[in-house]
C-alpha positions as YAML, in Angstrom:
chain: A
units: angstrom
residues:
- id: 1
  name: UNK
  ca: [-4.40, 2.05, 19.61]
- id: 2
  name: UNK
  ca: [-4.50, 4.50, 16.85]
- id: 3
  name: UNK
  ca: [-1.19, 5.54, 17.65]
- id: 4
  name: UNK
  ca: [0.21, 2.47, 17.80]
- id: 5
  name: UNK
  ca: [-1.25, 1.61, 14.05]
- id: 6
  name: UNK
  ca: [-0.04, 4.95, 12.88]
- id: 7
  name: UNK
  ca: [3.39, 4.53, 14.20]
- id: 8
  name: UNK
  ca: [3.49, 0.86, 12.37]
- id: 9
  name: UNK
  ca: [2.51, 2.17, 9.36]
- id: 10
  name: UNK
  ca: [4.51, 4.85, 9.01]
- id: 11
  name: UNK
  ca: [7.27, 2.87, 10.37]
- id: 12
  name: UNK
  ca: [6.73, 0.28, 7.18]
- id: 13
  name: UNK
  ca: [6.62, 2.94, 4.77]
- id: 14
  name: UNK
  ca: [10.25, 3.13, 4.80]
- id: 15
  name: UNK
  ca: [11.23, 0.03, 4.15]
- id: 16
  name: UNK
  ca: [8.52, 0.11, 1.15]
- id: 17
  name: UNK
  ca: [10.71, 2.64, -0.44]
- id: 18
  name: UNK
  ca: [13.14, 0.01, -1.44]
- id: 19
  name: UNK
  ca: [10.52, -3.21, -2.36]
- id: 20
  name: UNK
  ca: [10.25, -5.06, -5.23]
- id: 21
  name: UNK
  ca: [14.18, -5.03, -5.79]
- id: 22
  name: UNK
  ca: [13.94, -8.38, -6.62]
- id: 23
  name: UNK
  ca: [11.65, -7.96, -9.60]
- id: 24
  name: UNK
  ca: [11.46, -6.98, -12.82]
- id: 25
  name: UNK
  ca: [11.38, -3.17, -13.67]
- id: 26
  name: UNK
  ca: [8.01, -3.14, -14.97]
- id: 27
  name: UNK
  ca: [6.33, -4.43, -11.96]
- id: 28
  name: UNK
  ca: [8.97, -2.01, -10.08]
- id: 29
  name: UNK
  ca: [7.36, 1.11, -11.65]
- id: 30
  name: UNK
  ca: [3.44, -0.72, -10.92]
- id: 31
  name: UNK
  ca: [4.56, -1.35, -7.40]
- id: 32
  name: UNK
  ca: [5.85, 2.06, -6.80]
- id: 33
  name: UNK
  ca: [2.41, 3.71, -8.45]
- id: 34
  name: UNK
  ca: [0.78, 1.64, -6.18]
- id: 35
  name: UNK
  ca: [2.85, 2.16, -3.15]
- id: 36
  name: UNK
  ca: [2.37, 6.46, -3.91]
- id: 37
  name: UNK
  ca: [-1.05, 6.24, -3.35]
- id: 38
  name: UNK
  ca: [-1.10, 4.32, -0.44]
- id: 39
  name: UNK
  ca: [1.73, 5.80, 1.08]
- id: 40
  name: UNK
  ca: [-0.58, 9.25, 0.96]
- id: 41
  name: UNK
  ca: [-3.19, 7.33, 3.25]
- id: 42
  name: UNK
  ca: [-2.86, 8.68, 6.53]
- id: 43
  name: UNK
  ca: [-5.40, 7.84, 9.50]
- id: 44
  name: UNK
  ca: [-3.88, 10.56, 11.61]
- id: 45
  name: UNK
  ca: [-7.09, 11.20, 14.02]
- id: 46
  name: UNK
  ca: [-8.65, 8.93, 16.16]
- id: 47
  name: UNK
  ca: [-11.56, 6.81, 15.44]
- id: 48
  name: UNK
  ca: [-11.23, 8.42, 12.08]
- id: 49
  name: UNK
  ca: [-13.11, 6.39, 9.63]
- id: 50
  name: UNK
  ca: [-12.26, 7.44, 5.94]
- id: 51
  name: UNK
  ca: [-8.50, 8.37, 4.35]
- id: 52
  name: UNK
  ca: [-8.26, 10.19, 1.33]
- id: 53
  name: UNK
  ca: [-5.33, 9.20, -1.38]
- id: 54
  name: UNK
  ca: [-2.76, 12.32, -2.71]
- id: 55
  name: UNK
  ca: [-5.63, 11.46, -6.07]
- id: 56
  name: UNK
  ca: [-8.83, 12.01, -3.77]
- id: 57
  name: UNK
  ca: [-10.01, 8.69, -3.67]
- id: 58
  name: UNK
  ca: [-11.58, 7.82, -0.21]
- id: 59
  name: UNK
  ca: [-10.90, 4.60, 1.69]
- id: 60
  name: UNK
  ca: [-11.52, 3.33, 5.07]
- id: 61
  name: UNK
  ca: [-8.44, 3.17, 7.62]
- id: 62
  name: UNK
  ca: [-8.62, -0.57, 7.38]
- id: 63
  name: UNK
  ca: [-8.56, -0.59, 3.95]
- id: 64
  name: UNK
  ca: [-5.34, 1.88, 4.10]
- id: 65
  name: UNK
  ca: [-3.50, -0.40, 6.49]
- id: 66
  name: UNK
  ca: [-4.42, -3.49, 4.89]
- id: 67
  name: UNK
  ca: [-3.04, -1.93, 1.74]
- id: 68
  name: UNK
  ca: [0.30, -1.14, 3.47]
- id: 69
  name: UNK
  ca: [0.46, -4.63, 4.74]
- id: 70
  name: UNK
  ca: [0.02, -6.30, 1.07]
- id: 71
  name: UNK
  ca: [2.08, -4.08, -0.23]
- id: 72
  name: UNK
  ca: [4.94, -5.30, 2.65]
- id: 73
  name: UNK
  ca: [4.53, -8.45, 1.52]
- id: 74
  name: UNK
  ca: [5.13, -7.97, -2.05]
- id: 75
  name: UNK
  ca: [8.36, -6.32, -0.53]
- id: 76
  name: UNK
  ca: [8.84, -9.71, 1.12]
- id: 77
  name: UNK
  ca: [7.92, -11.87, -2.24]
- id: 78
  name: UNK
  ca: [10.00, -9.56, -4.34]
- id: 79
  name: UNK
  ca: [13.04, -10.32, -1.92]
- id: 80
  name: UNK
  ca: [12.79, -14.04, -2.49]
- id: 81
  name: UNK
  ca: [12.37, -13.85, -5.52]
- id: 82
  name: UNK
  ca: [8.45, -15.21, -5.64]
- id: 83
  name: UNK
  ca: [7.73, -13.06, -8.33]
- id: 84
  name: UNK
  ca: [4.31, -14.76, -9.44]
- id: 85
  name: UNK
  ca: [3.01, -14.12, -5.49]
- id: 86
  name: UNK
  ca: [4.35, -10.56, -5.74]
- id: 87
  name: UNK
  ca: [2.10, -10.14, -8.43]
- id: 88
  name: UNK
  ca: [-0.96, -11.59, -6.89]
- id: 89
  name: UNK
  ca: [-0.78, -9.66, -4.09]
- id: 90
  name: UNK
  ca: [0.00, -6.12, -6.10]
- id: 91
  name: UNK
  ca: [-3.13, -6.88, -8.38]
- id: 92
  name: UNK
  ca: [-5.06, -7.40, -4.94]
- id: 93
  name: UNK
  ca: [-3.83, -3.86, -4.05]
- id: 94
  name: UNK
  ca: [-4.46, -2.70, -7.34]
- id: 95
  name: UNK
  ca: [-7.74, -3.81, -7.55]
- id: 96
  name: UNK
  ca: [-8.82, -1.88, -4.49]
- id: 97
  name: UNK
  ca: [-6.97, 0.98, -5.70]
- id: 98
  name: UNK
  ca: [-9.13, 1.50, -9.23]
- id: 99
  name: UNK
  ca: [-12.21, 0.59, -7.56]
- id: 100
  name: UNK
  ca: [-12.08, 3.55, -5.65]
- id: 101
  name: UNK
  ca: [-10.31, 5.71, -7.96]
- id: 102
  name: UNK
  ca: [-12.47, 9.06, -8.40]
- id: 103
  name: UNK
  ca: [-15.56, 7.58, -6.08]
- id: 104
  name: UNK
  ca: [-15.32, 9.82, -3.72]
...
C-alpha cells in the first residue's frame, strides 16, 4: 500500500509543476513556495510515520499526502479559472505548512 501511495504521489508531483497557470502571478509564486515544501515530503519507508520538509519541519505521511492532494486541486481550480477556491484551498495548505514550520 505504501508503494502504491508513493507512486501516486510522486506521480502528481509532475503535473504540480505546471499548476496555478490559470492564476494570477502572485498566488503563482505562493503556490509554488508551497508546492517546494511539500514536494520535499517523501514517505519512502513503510509504516513510516513522520516526513520531514527540505526546511526541517516534521509532518505525518497523511498530512504530506493530504497536502499533495490540496495542492492538486488548486491545480484543478487554477485551470478553471476558480480563483477564489484556489485560494481557499492554498491557505488550507498554508496553514498547515507555518504551523509546523521549525516544530520539529
Amino acid at each position: 500500500m505504501t508503494k502504491f501511495l508513493t507512486c501516486g504521489l510522486l506521480a502528481s508531483t509532475g503535473s504540480l509543476a505546471h499548476a496555478a497557470e490559470g492564476c494570477d502571478a502572485s498566488f503563482t509564486t505562493q503556490y509554488h513556495d508551497s508546492m517546494r515544501i511539500v514536494e520535499s515530503l517523501r514517505p519512502d519507508k513503510g509504516g513510516q510515520a513522520r516526513v520531514f520538509a527540505v526546511e526541517g519541519s516534521e509532518f505525518t505521511a497523511g498530512q504530506a499526502h493530504w497536502m499533495q492532494g490540496q495542492l492538486h486541486k488548486v491545480e484543478e481550480a487554477c485551470a478553471r479559472g476558480d480563483k477564489a477556491r484556489a485560494a481557499q484551498l492554498l491557505a488550507t495548505v498554508q496553514e498547515l505548512l507555518k504551523s509546523h514550520h521549525g516544530a520539529s
